[in-house]
N, C-alpha and C positions, 0 to 999 in steps of 0.2 A: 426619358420614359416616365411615365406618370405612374402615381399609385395605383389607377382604376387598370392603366394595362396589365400589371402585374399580377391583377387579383383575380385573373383567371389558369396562371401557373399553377399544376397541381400540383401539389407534395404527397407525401405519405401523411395518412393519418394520423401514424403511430406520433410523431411528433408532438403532435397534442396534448400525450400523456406522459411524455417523456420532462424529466427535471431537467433542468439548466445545472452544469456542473458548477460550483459555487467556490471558486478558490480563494485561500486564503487572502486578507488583505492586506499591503504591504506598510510596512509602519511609516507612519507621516512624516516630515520634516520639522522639529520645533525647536525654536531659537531658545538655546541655554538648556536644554533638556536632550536628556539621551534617549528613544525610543526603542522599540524592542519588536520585532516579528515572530512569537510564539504562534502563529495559524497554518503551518503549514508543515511541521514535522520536518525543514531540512535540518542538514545536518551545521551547524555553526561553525564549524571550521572550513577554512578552506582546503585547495587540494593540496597533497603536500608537493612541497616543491619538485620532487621527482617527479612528477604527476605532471604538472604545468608546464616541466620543460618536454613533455611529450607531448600535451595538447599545442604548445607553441609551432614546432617542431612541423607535428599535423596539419598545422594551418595552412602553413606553408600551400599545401597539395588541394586546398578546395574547390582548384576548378577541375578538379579532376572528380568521378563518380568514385564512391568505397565501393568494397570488394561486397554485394551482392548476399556473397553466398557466408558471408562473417567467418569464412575458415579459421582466420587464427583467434581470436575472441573465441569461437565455439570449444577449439583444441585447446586453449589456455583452460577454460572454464572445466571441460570436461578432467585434464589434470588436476586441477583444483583438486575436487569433487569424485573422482574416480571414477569417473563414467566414461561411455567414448562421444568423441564428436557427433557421432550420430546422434545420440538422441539429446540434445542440446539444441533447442530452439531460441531465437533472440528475437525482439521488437521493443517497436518506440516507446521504453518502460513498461513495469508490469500489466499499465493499464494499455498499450498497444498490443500482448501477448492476449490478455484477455478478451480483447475482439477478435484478436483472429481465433482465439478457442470456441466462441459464439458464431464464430463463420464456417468451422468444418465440424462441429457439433449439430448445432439447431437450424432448424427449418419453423416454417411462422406456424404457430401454435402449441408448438414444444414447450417444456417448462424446464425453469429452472430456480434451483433451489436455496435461497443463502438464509442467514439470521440478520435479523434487521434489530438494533440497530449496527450498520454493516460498515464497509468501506462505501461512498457516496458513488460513487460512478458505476458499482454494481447493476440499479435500476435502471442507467443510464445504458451501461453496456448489452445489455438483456434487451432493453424496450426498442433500439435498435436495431438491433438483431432479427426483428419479430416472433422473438419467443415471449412468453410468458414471465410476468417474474412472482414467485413463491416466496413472502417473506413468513419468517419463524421467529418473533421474539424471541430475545434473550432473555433469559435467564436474572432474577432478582440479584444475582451478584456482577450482573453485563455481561455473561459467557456465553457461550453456543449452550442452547438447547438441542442436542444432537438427537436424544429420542423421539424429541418433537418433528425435527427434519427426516430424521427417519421414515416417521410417519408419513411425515407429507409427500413422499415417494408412488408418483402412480406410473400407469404405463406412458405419459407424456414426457416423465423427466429423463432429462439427457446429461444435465449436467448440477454439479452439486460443488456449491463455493464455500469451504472454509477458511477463514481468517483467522491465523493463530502468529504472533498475537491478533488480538480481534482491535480493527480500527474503526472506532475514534475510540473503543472503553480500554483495551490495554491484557486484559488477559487472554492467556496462554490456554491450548486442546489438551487436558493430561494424554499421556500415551495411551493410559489403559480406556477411557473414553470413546478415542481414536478408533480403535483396535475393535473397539465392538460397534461402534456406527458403522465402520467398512463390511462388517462382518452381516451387516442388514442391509446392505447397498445392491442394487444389483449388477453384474458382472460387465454390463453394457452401459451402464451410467459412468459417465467420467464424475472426476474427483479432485476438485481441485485445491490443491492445501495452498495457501495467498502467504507465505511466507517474507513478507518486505519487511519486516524489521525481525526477523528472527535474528540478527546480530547482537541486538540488544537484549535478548533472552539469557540469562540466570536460573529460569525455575528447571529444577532436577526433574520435575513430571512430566516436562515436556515430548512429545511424542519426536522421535529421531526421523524427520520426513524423508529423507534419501532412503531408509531403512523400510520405511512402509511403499515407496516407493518402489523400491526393489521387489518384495511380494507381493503388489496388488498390479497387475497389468493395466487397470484401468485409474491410474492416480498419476497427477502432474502437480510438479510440485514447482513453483513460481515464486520467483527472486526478484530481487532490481538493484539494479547499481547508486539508486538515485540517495540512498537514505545514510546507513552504514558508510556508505565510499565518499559519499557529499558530493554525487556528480548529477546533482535532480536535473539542472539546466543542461545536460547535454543529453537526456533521452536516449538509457538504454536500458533494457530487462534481458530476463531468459528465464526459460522454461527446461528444465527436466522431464523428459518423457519417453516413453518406451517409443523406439528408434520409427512404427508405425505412426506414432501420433504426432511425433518429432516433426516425420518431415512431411506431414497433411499441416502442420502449424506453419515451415515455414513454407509452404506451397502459399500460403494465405497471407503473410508478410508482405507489407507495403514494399514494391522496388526499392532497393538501396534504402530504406527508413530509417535504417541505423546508420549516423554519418562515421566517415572516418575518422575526425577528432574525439567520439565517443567508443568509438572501438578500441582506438590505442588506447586511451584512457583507462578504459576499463579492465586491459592488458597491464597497464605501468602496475594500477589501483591492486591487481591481483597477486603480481610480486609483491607487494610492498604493503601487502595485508598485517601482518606483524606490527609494523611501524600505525597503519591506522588502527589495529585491534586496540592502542594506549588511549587512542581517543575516544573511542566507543567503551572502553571501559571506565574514562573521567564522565562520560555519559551519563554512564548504570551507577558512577558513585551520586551523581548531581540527583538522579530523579530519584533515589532513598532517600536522599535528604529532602528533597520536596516533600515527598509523600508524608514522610514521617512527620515534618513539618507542620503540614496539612490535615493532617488526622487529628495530630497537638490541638487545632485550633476545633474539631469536632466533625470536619469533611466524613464526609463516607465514600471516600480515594477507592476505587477499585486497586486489585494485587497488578499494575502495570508491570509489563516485560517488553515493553516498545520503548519508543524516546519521546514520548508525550505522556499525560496523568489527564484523567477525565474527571469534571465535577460533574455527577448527575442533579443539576439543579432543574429541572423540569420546565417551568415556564416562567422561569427565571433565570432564563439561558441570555435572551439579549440585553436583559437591564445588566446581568453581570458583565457582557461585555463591551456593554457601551461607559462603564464604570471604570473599567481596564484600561479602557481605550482614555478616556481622561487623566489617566495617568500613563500615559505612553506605554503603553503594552498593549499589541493587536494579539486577539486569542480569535479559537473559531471557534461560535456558538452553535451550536443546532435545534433552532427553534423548538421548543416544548420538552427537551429530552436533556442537554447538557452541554458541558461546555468544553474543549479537547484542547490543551498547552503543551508547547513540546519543551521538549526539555531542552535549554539552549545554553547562553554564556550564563559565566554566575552570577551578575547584574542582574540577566532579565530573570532568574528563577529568584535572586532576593524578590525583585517589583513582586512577583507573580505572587508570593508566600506574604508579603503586606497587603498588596490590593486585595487577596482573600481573607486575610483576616480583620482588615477592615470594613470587608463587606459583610462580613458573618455579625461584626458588632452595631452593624446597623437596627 
């Protein structure tokens, strides 16, 4: 088939407008040198061994379909958490729950609402969808401007995304915050608190989402296994949501999306939470020290509570990381705005804490 037949295929237009999701790049192979993948926020450790011999285990069964309807992941998750299976929805990580929230939400012209700068596949997930997408600057310190969002509430919005922590900058929604945006929201707008690295959170202001959860009827509050658990390559999430919106989520769930060695997994990973809580806390001790690090040298480090630290270098986001990158450390830069490091082994946070301060001394 030739180009010219091709290029009468119509697509959608939205297309056009829509970003290419841009993922991290993978650190290169170099002889005599260690290299490091800080662009992508996984977690550095592996699974733990309990964990493995369940994904092994699973593998076993893959010419067989998973169970469809995720029963026991849903029933684990909701004991977790104190909820019931009901209102526990799952998909192919938080960014699969996210489309299907955009498919029994929005209709094309709808809007929706987040702070830019956001999680990347936000404008992706939205422009898809054919809603609208509403961005809200952040805030001089990289936070949600929530009064700003507030605002921008008209009768189009249907849905409204908060990021606490907020990714790629790192801070946290105070509760009291929280508490008064919902209280301006209206009762037919969803609300989505984007919670994926809430494991990594320490700050006491933070708003208790299962809590606001519980008294606002129209609030989902969205997880993922991929970060905290270190199961990103096996693509699983879930959504909290009142037991209505639960199951229009998973009416909208890719057939079987969730595979069965990600189920189990994510079952092993939830007993044996305890055992991974030691490393999510070697985590939160790593990126204090970063930060603190980094400010030493005169950064202006937002207060992170994720497993990454954001340099806001503006348009000096890819010369720093093509700088990094000569010293074997891949970071992800975002053109014009900053540059986002996750917090990984202690090698690659030493690299990350010299190649800054060597660039600062430039």
């Amino acid at each position: 088939m030739t180009e010219d037949s091709t290029r009468s295929v119509r697509l959608r237009e939205a297309l056009n407008l829509i970003p290419s999701y841009v993922p991290g790049k993978p650190a290169p192979q170099r002889e005599g040198f260690t290299t490091y993948k800080i662009s992508s926020n996984e977690n550095p450790y592996p699974p733990l061994p309990s964990v493995l011999s369940v994904i092994a285990e699973a593998a076993s069964q893959v010419n067989r379909y998973p169970d469809m309807s995720v029963t026991a992941l849903r029933t684990a998750i909701a004991g977790h958490f104190g909820v019931r299976p009901e209102e526990v929805a799952t998909g192919t990580g938080s960014v699969g729950i996210l489309g299907q929230i955009m498919q029994i939400a929005c209709d094309p012209g709808d809007e929706v609402i987040f702070a830019w700068r956001s999680f990347e596949a936000y404008p992706i997930i939205v422009g898809l969808s054919g809603a609208t997408a509403v961005q809200v600057p952040l805030t001089a310190d990289a936070s949600h401007d929530l009064p700003a969002m507030a605002a921008a509430i008209t009768e189009r919005t249907r849905v409204v995304l908060v990021c606490t922590p907020n990714n790629p900058t790192g801070p946290i929604i105070p509760a009291d915050e929280l508490d008064s945006f919902l209280a301006a929201v209206p009762s037919d707008v969803l609300v989505v608190i984007d919670e994926a690295y809430v494991e990594f959170g320490r700050d006491p202001r933070a708003a208790d989402a299962l809590a606001v959860w519980r008294s606002h009827p129209n609030v989902i509050v969205l997880r993922t296994f991929s970060k905290a658990y270190g199961l990103a390559g096996l693509r699983v999430g879930y959504a909290i949501a009142h037991e209505p919106i639960a199951d229009a989520l998973r009416k909208a769930a890719v057939p079987f999306g969730v595979s069965d060695l990600a189920q189990q997994a994510a079952i092993a990973s939830l007993s044996a939470y305890d055992e991974l809580a030691v490393r999510v806390e070697d985590l939160v001790i790593e990126r204090s020290r970063v930060i603190k690090a980094l400010r030493e040298q005169g950064w202006d480090v937002p207060d992170s509570q994720a497993n990454f630290i954001w340099l806001p270098l503006g348009d000096d986001a890819l010369a720093f990381a093509e700088v990094a990158a000569e010293q074997g450390l891949v970071v992800r830069p975002f053109a014009g705005d900053g540059v986002r490091c996750t917090i990984a082994e202690v090698e690659a946070n030493d690299r990350l804490i010299e190649v800054a301060a060597a660039y600062r001394a430039r």
